[in-house]
C-alpha positions in Angstrom: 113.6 152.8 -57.9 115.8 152.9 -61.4 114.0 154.3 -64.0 114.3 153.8 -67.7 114.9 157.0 -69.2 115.1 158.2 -73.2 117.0 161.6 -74.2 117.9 162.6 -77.5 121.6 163.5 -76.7 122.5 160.0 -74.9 123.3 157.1 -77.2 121.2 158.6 -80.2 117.5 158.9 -78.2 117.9 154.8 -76.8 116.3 153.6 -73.4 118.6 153.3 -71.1 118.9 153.2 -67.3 119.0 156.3 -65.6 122.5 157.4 -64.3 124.1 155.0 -67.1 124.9 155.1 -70.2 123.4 150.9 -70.7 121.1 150.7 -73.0 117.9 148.6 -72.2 118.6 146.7 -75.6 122.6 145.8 -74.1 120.7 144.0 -71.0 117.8 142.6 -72.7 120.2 140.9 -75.6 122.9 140.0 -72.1 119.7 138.0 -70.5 118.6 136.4 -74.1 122.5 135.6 -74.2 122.1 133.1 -71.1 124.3 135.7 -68.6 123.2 135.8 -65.1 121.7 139.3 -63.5 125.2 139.0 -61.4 126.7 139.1 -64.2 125.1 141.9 -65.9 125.9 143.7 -62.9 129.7 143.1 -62.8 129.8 143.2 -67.0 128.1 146.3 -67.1 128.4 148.0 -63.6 125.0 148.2 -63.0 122.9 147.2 -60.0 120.1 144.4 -60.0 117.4 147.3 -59.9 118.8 148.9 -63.0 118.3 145.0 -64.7 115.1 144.9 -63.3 113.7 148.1 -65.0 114.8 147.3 -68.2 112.6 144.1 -68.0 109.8 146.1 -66.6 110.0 149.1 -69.7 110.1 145.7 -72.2 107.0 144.2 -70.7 105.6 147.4 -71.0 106.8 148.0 -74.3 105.4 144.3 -75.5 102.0 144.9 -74.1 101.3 147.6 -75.8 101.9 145.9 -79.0 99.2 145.2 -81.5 99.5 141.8 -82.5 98.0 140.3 -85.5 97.5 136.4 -86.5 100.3 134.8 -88.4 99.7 132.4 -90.8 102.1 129.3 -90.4 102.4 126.5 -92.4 104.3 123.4 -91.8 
């Protein structure tokens, strides 16, 4: 299984996936963009496992998160 890993001396102490120098943020903002995960891999030469951990360390990242009531008007 890819892991998601974070050291100090690769792209300034970012997620990314192990062996790679992609970013979890790079992935996440490819999906948002409307790319497929085939074409994640071929953009960014990663596998679909390496796409699927950087979902899995952003749900755990999100459901961590305190979050507090907004208060909307409209």
């Amino acid at each position: 299984m890819v892991e998601i890993i974070i050291d100090e001396k690769r792209r300034f102490g970012k997620p990314i996936i192990e062996g790679t120098r992609i970013a979890v943020d790079e992935v996440l903002g490819a999906l948002a963009g409307g790319m497929t995960f085939e074409e994640i891999e071929k953009e960014y030469g990663i596998k679909k496992d390496g796409v699927l951990a950087a979902l899995r360390y952003a749900t755990e990242i999100v459901s961590e998160e305190q979050v507090g009531l907004l208060n909307v008007k409209g």
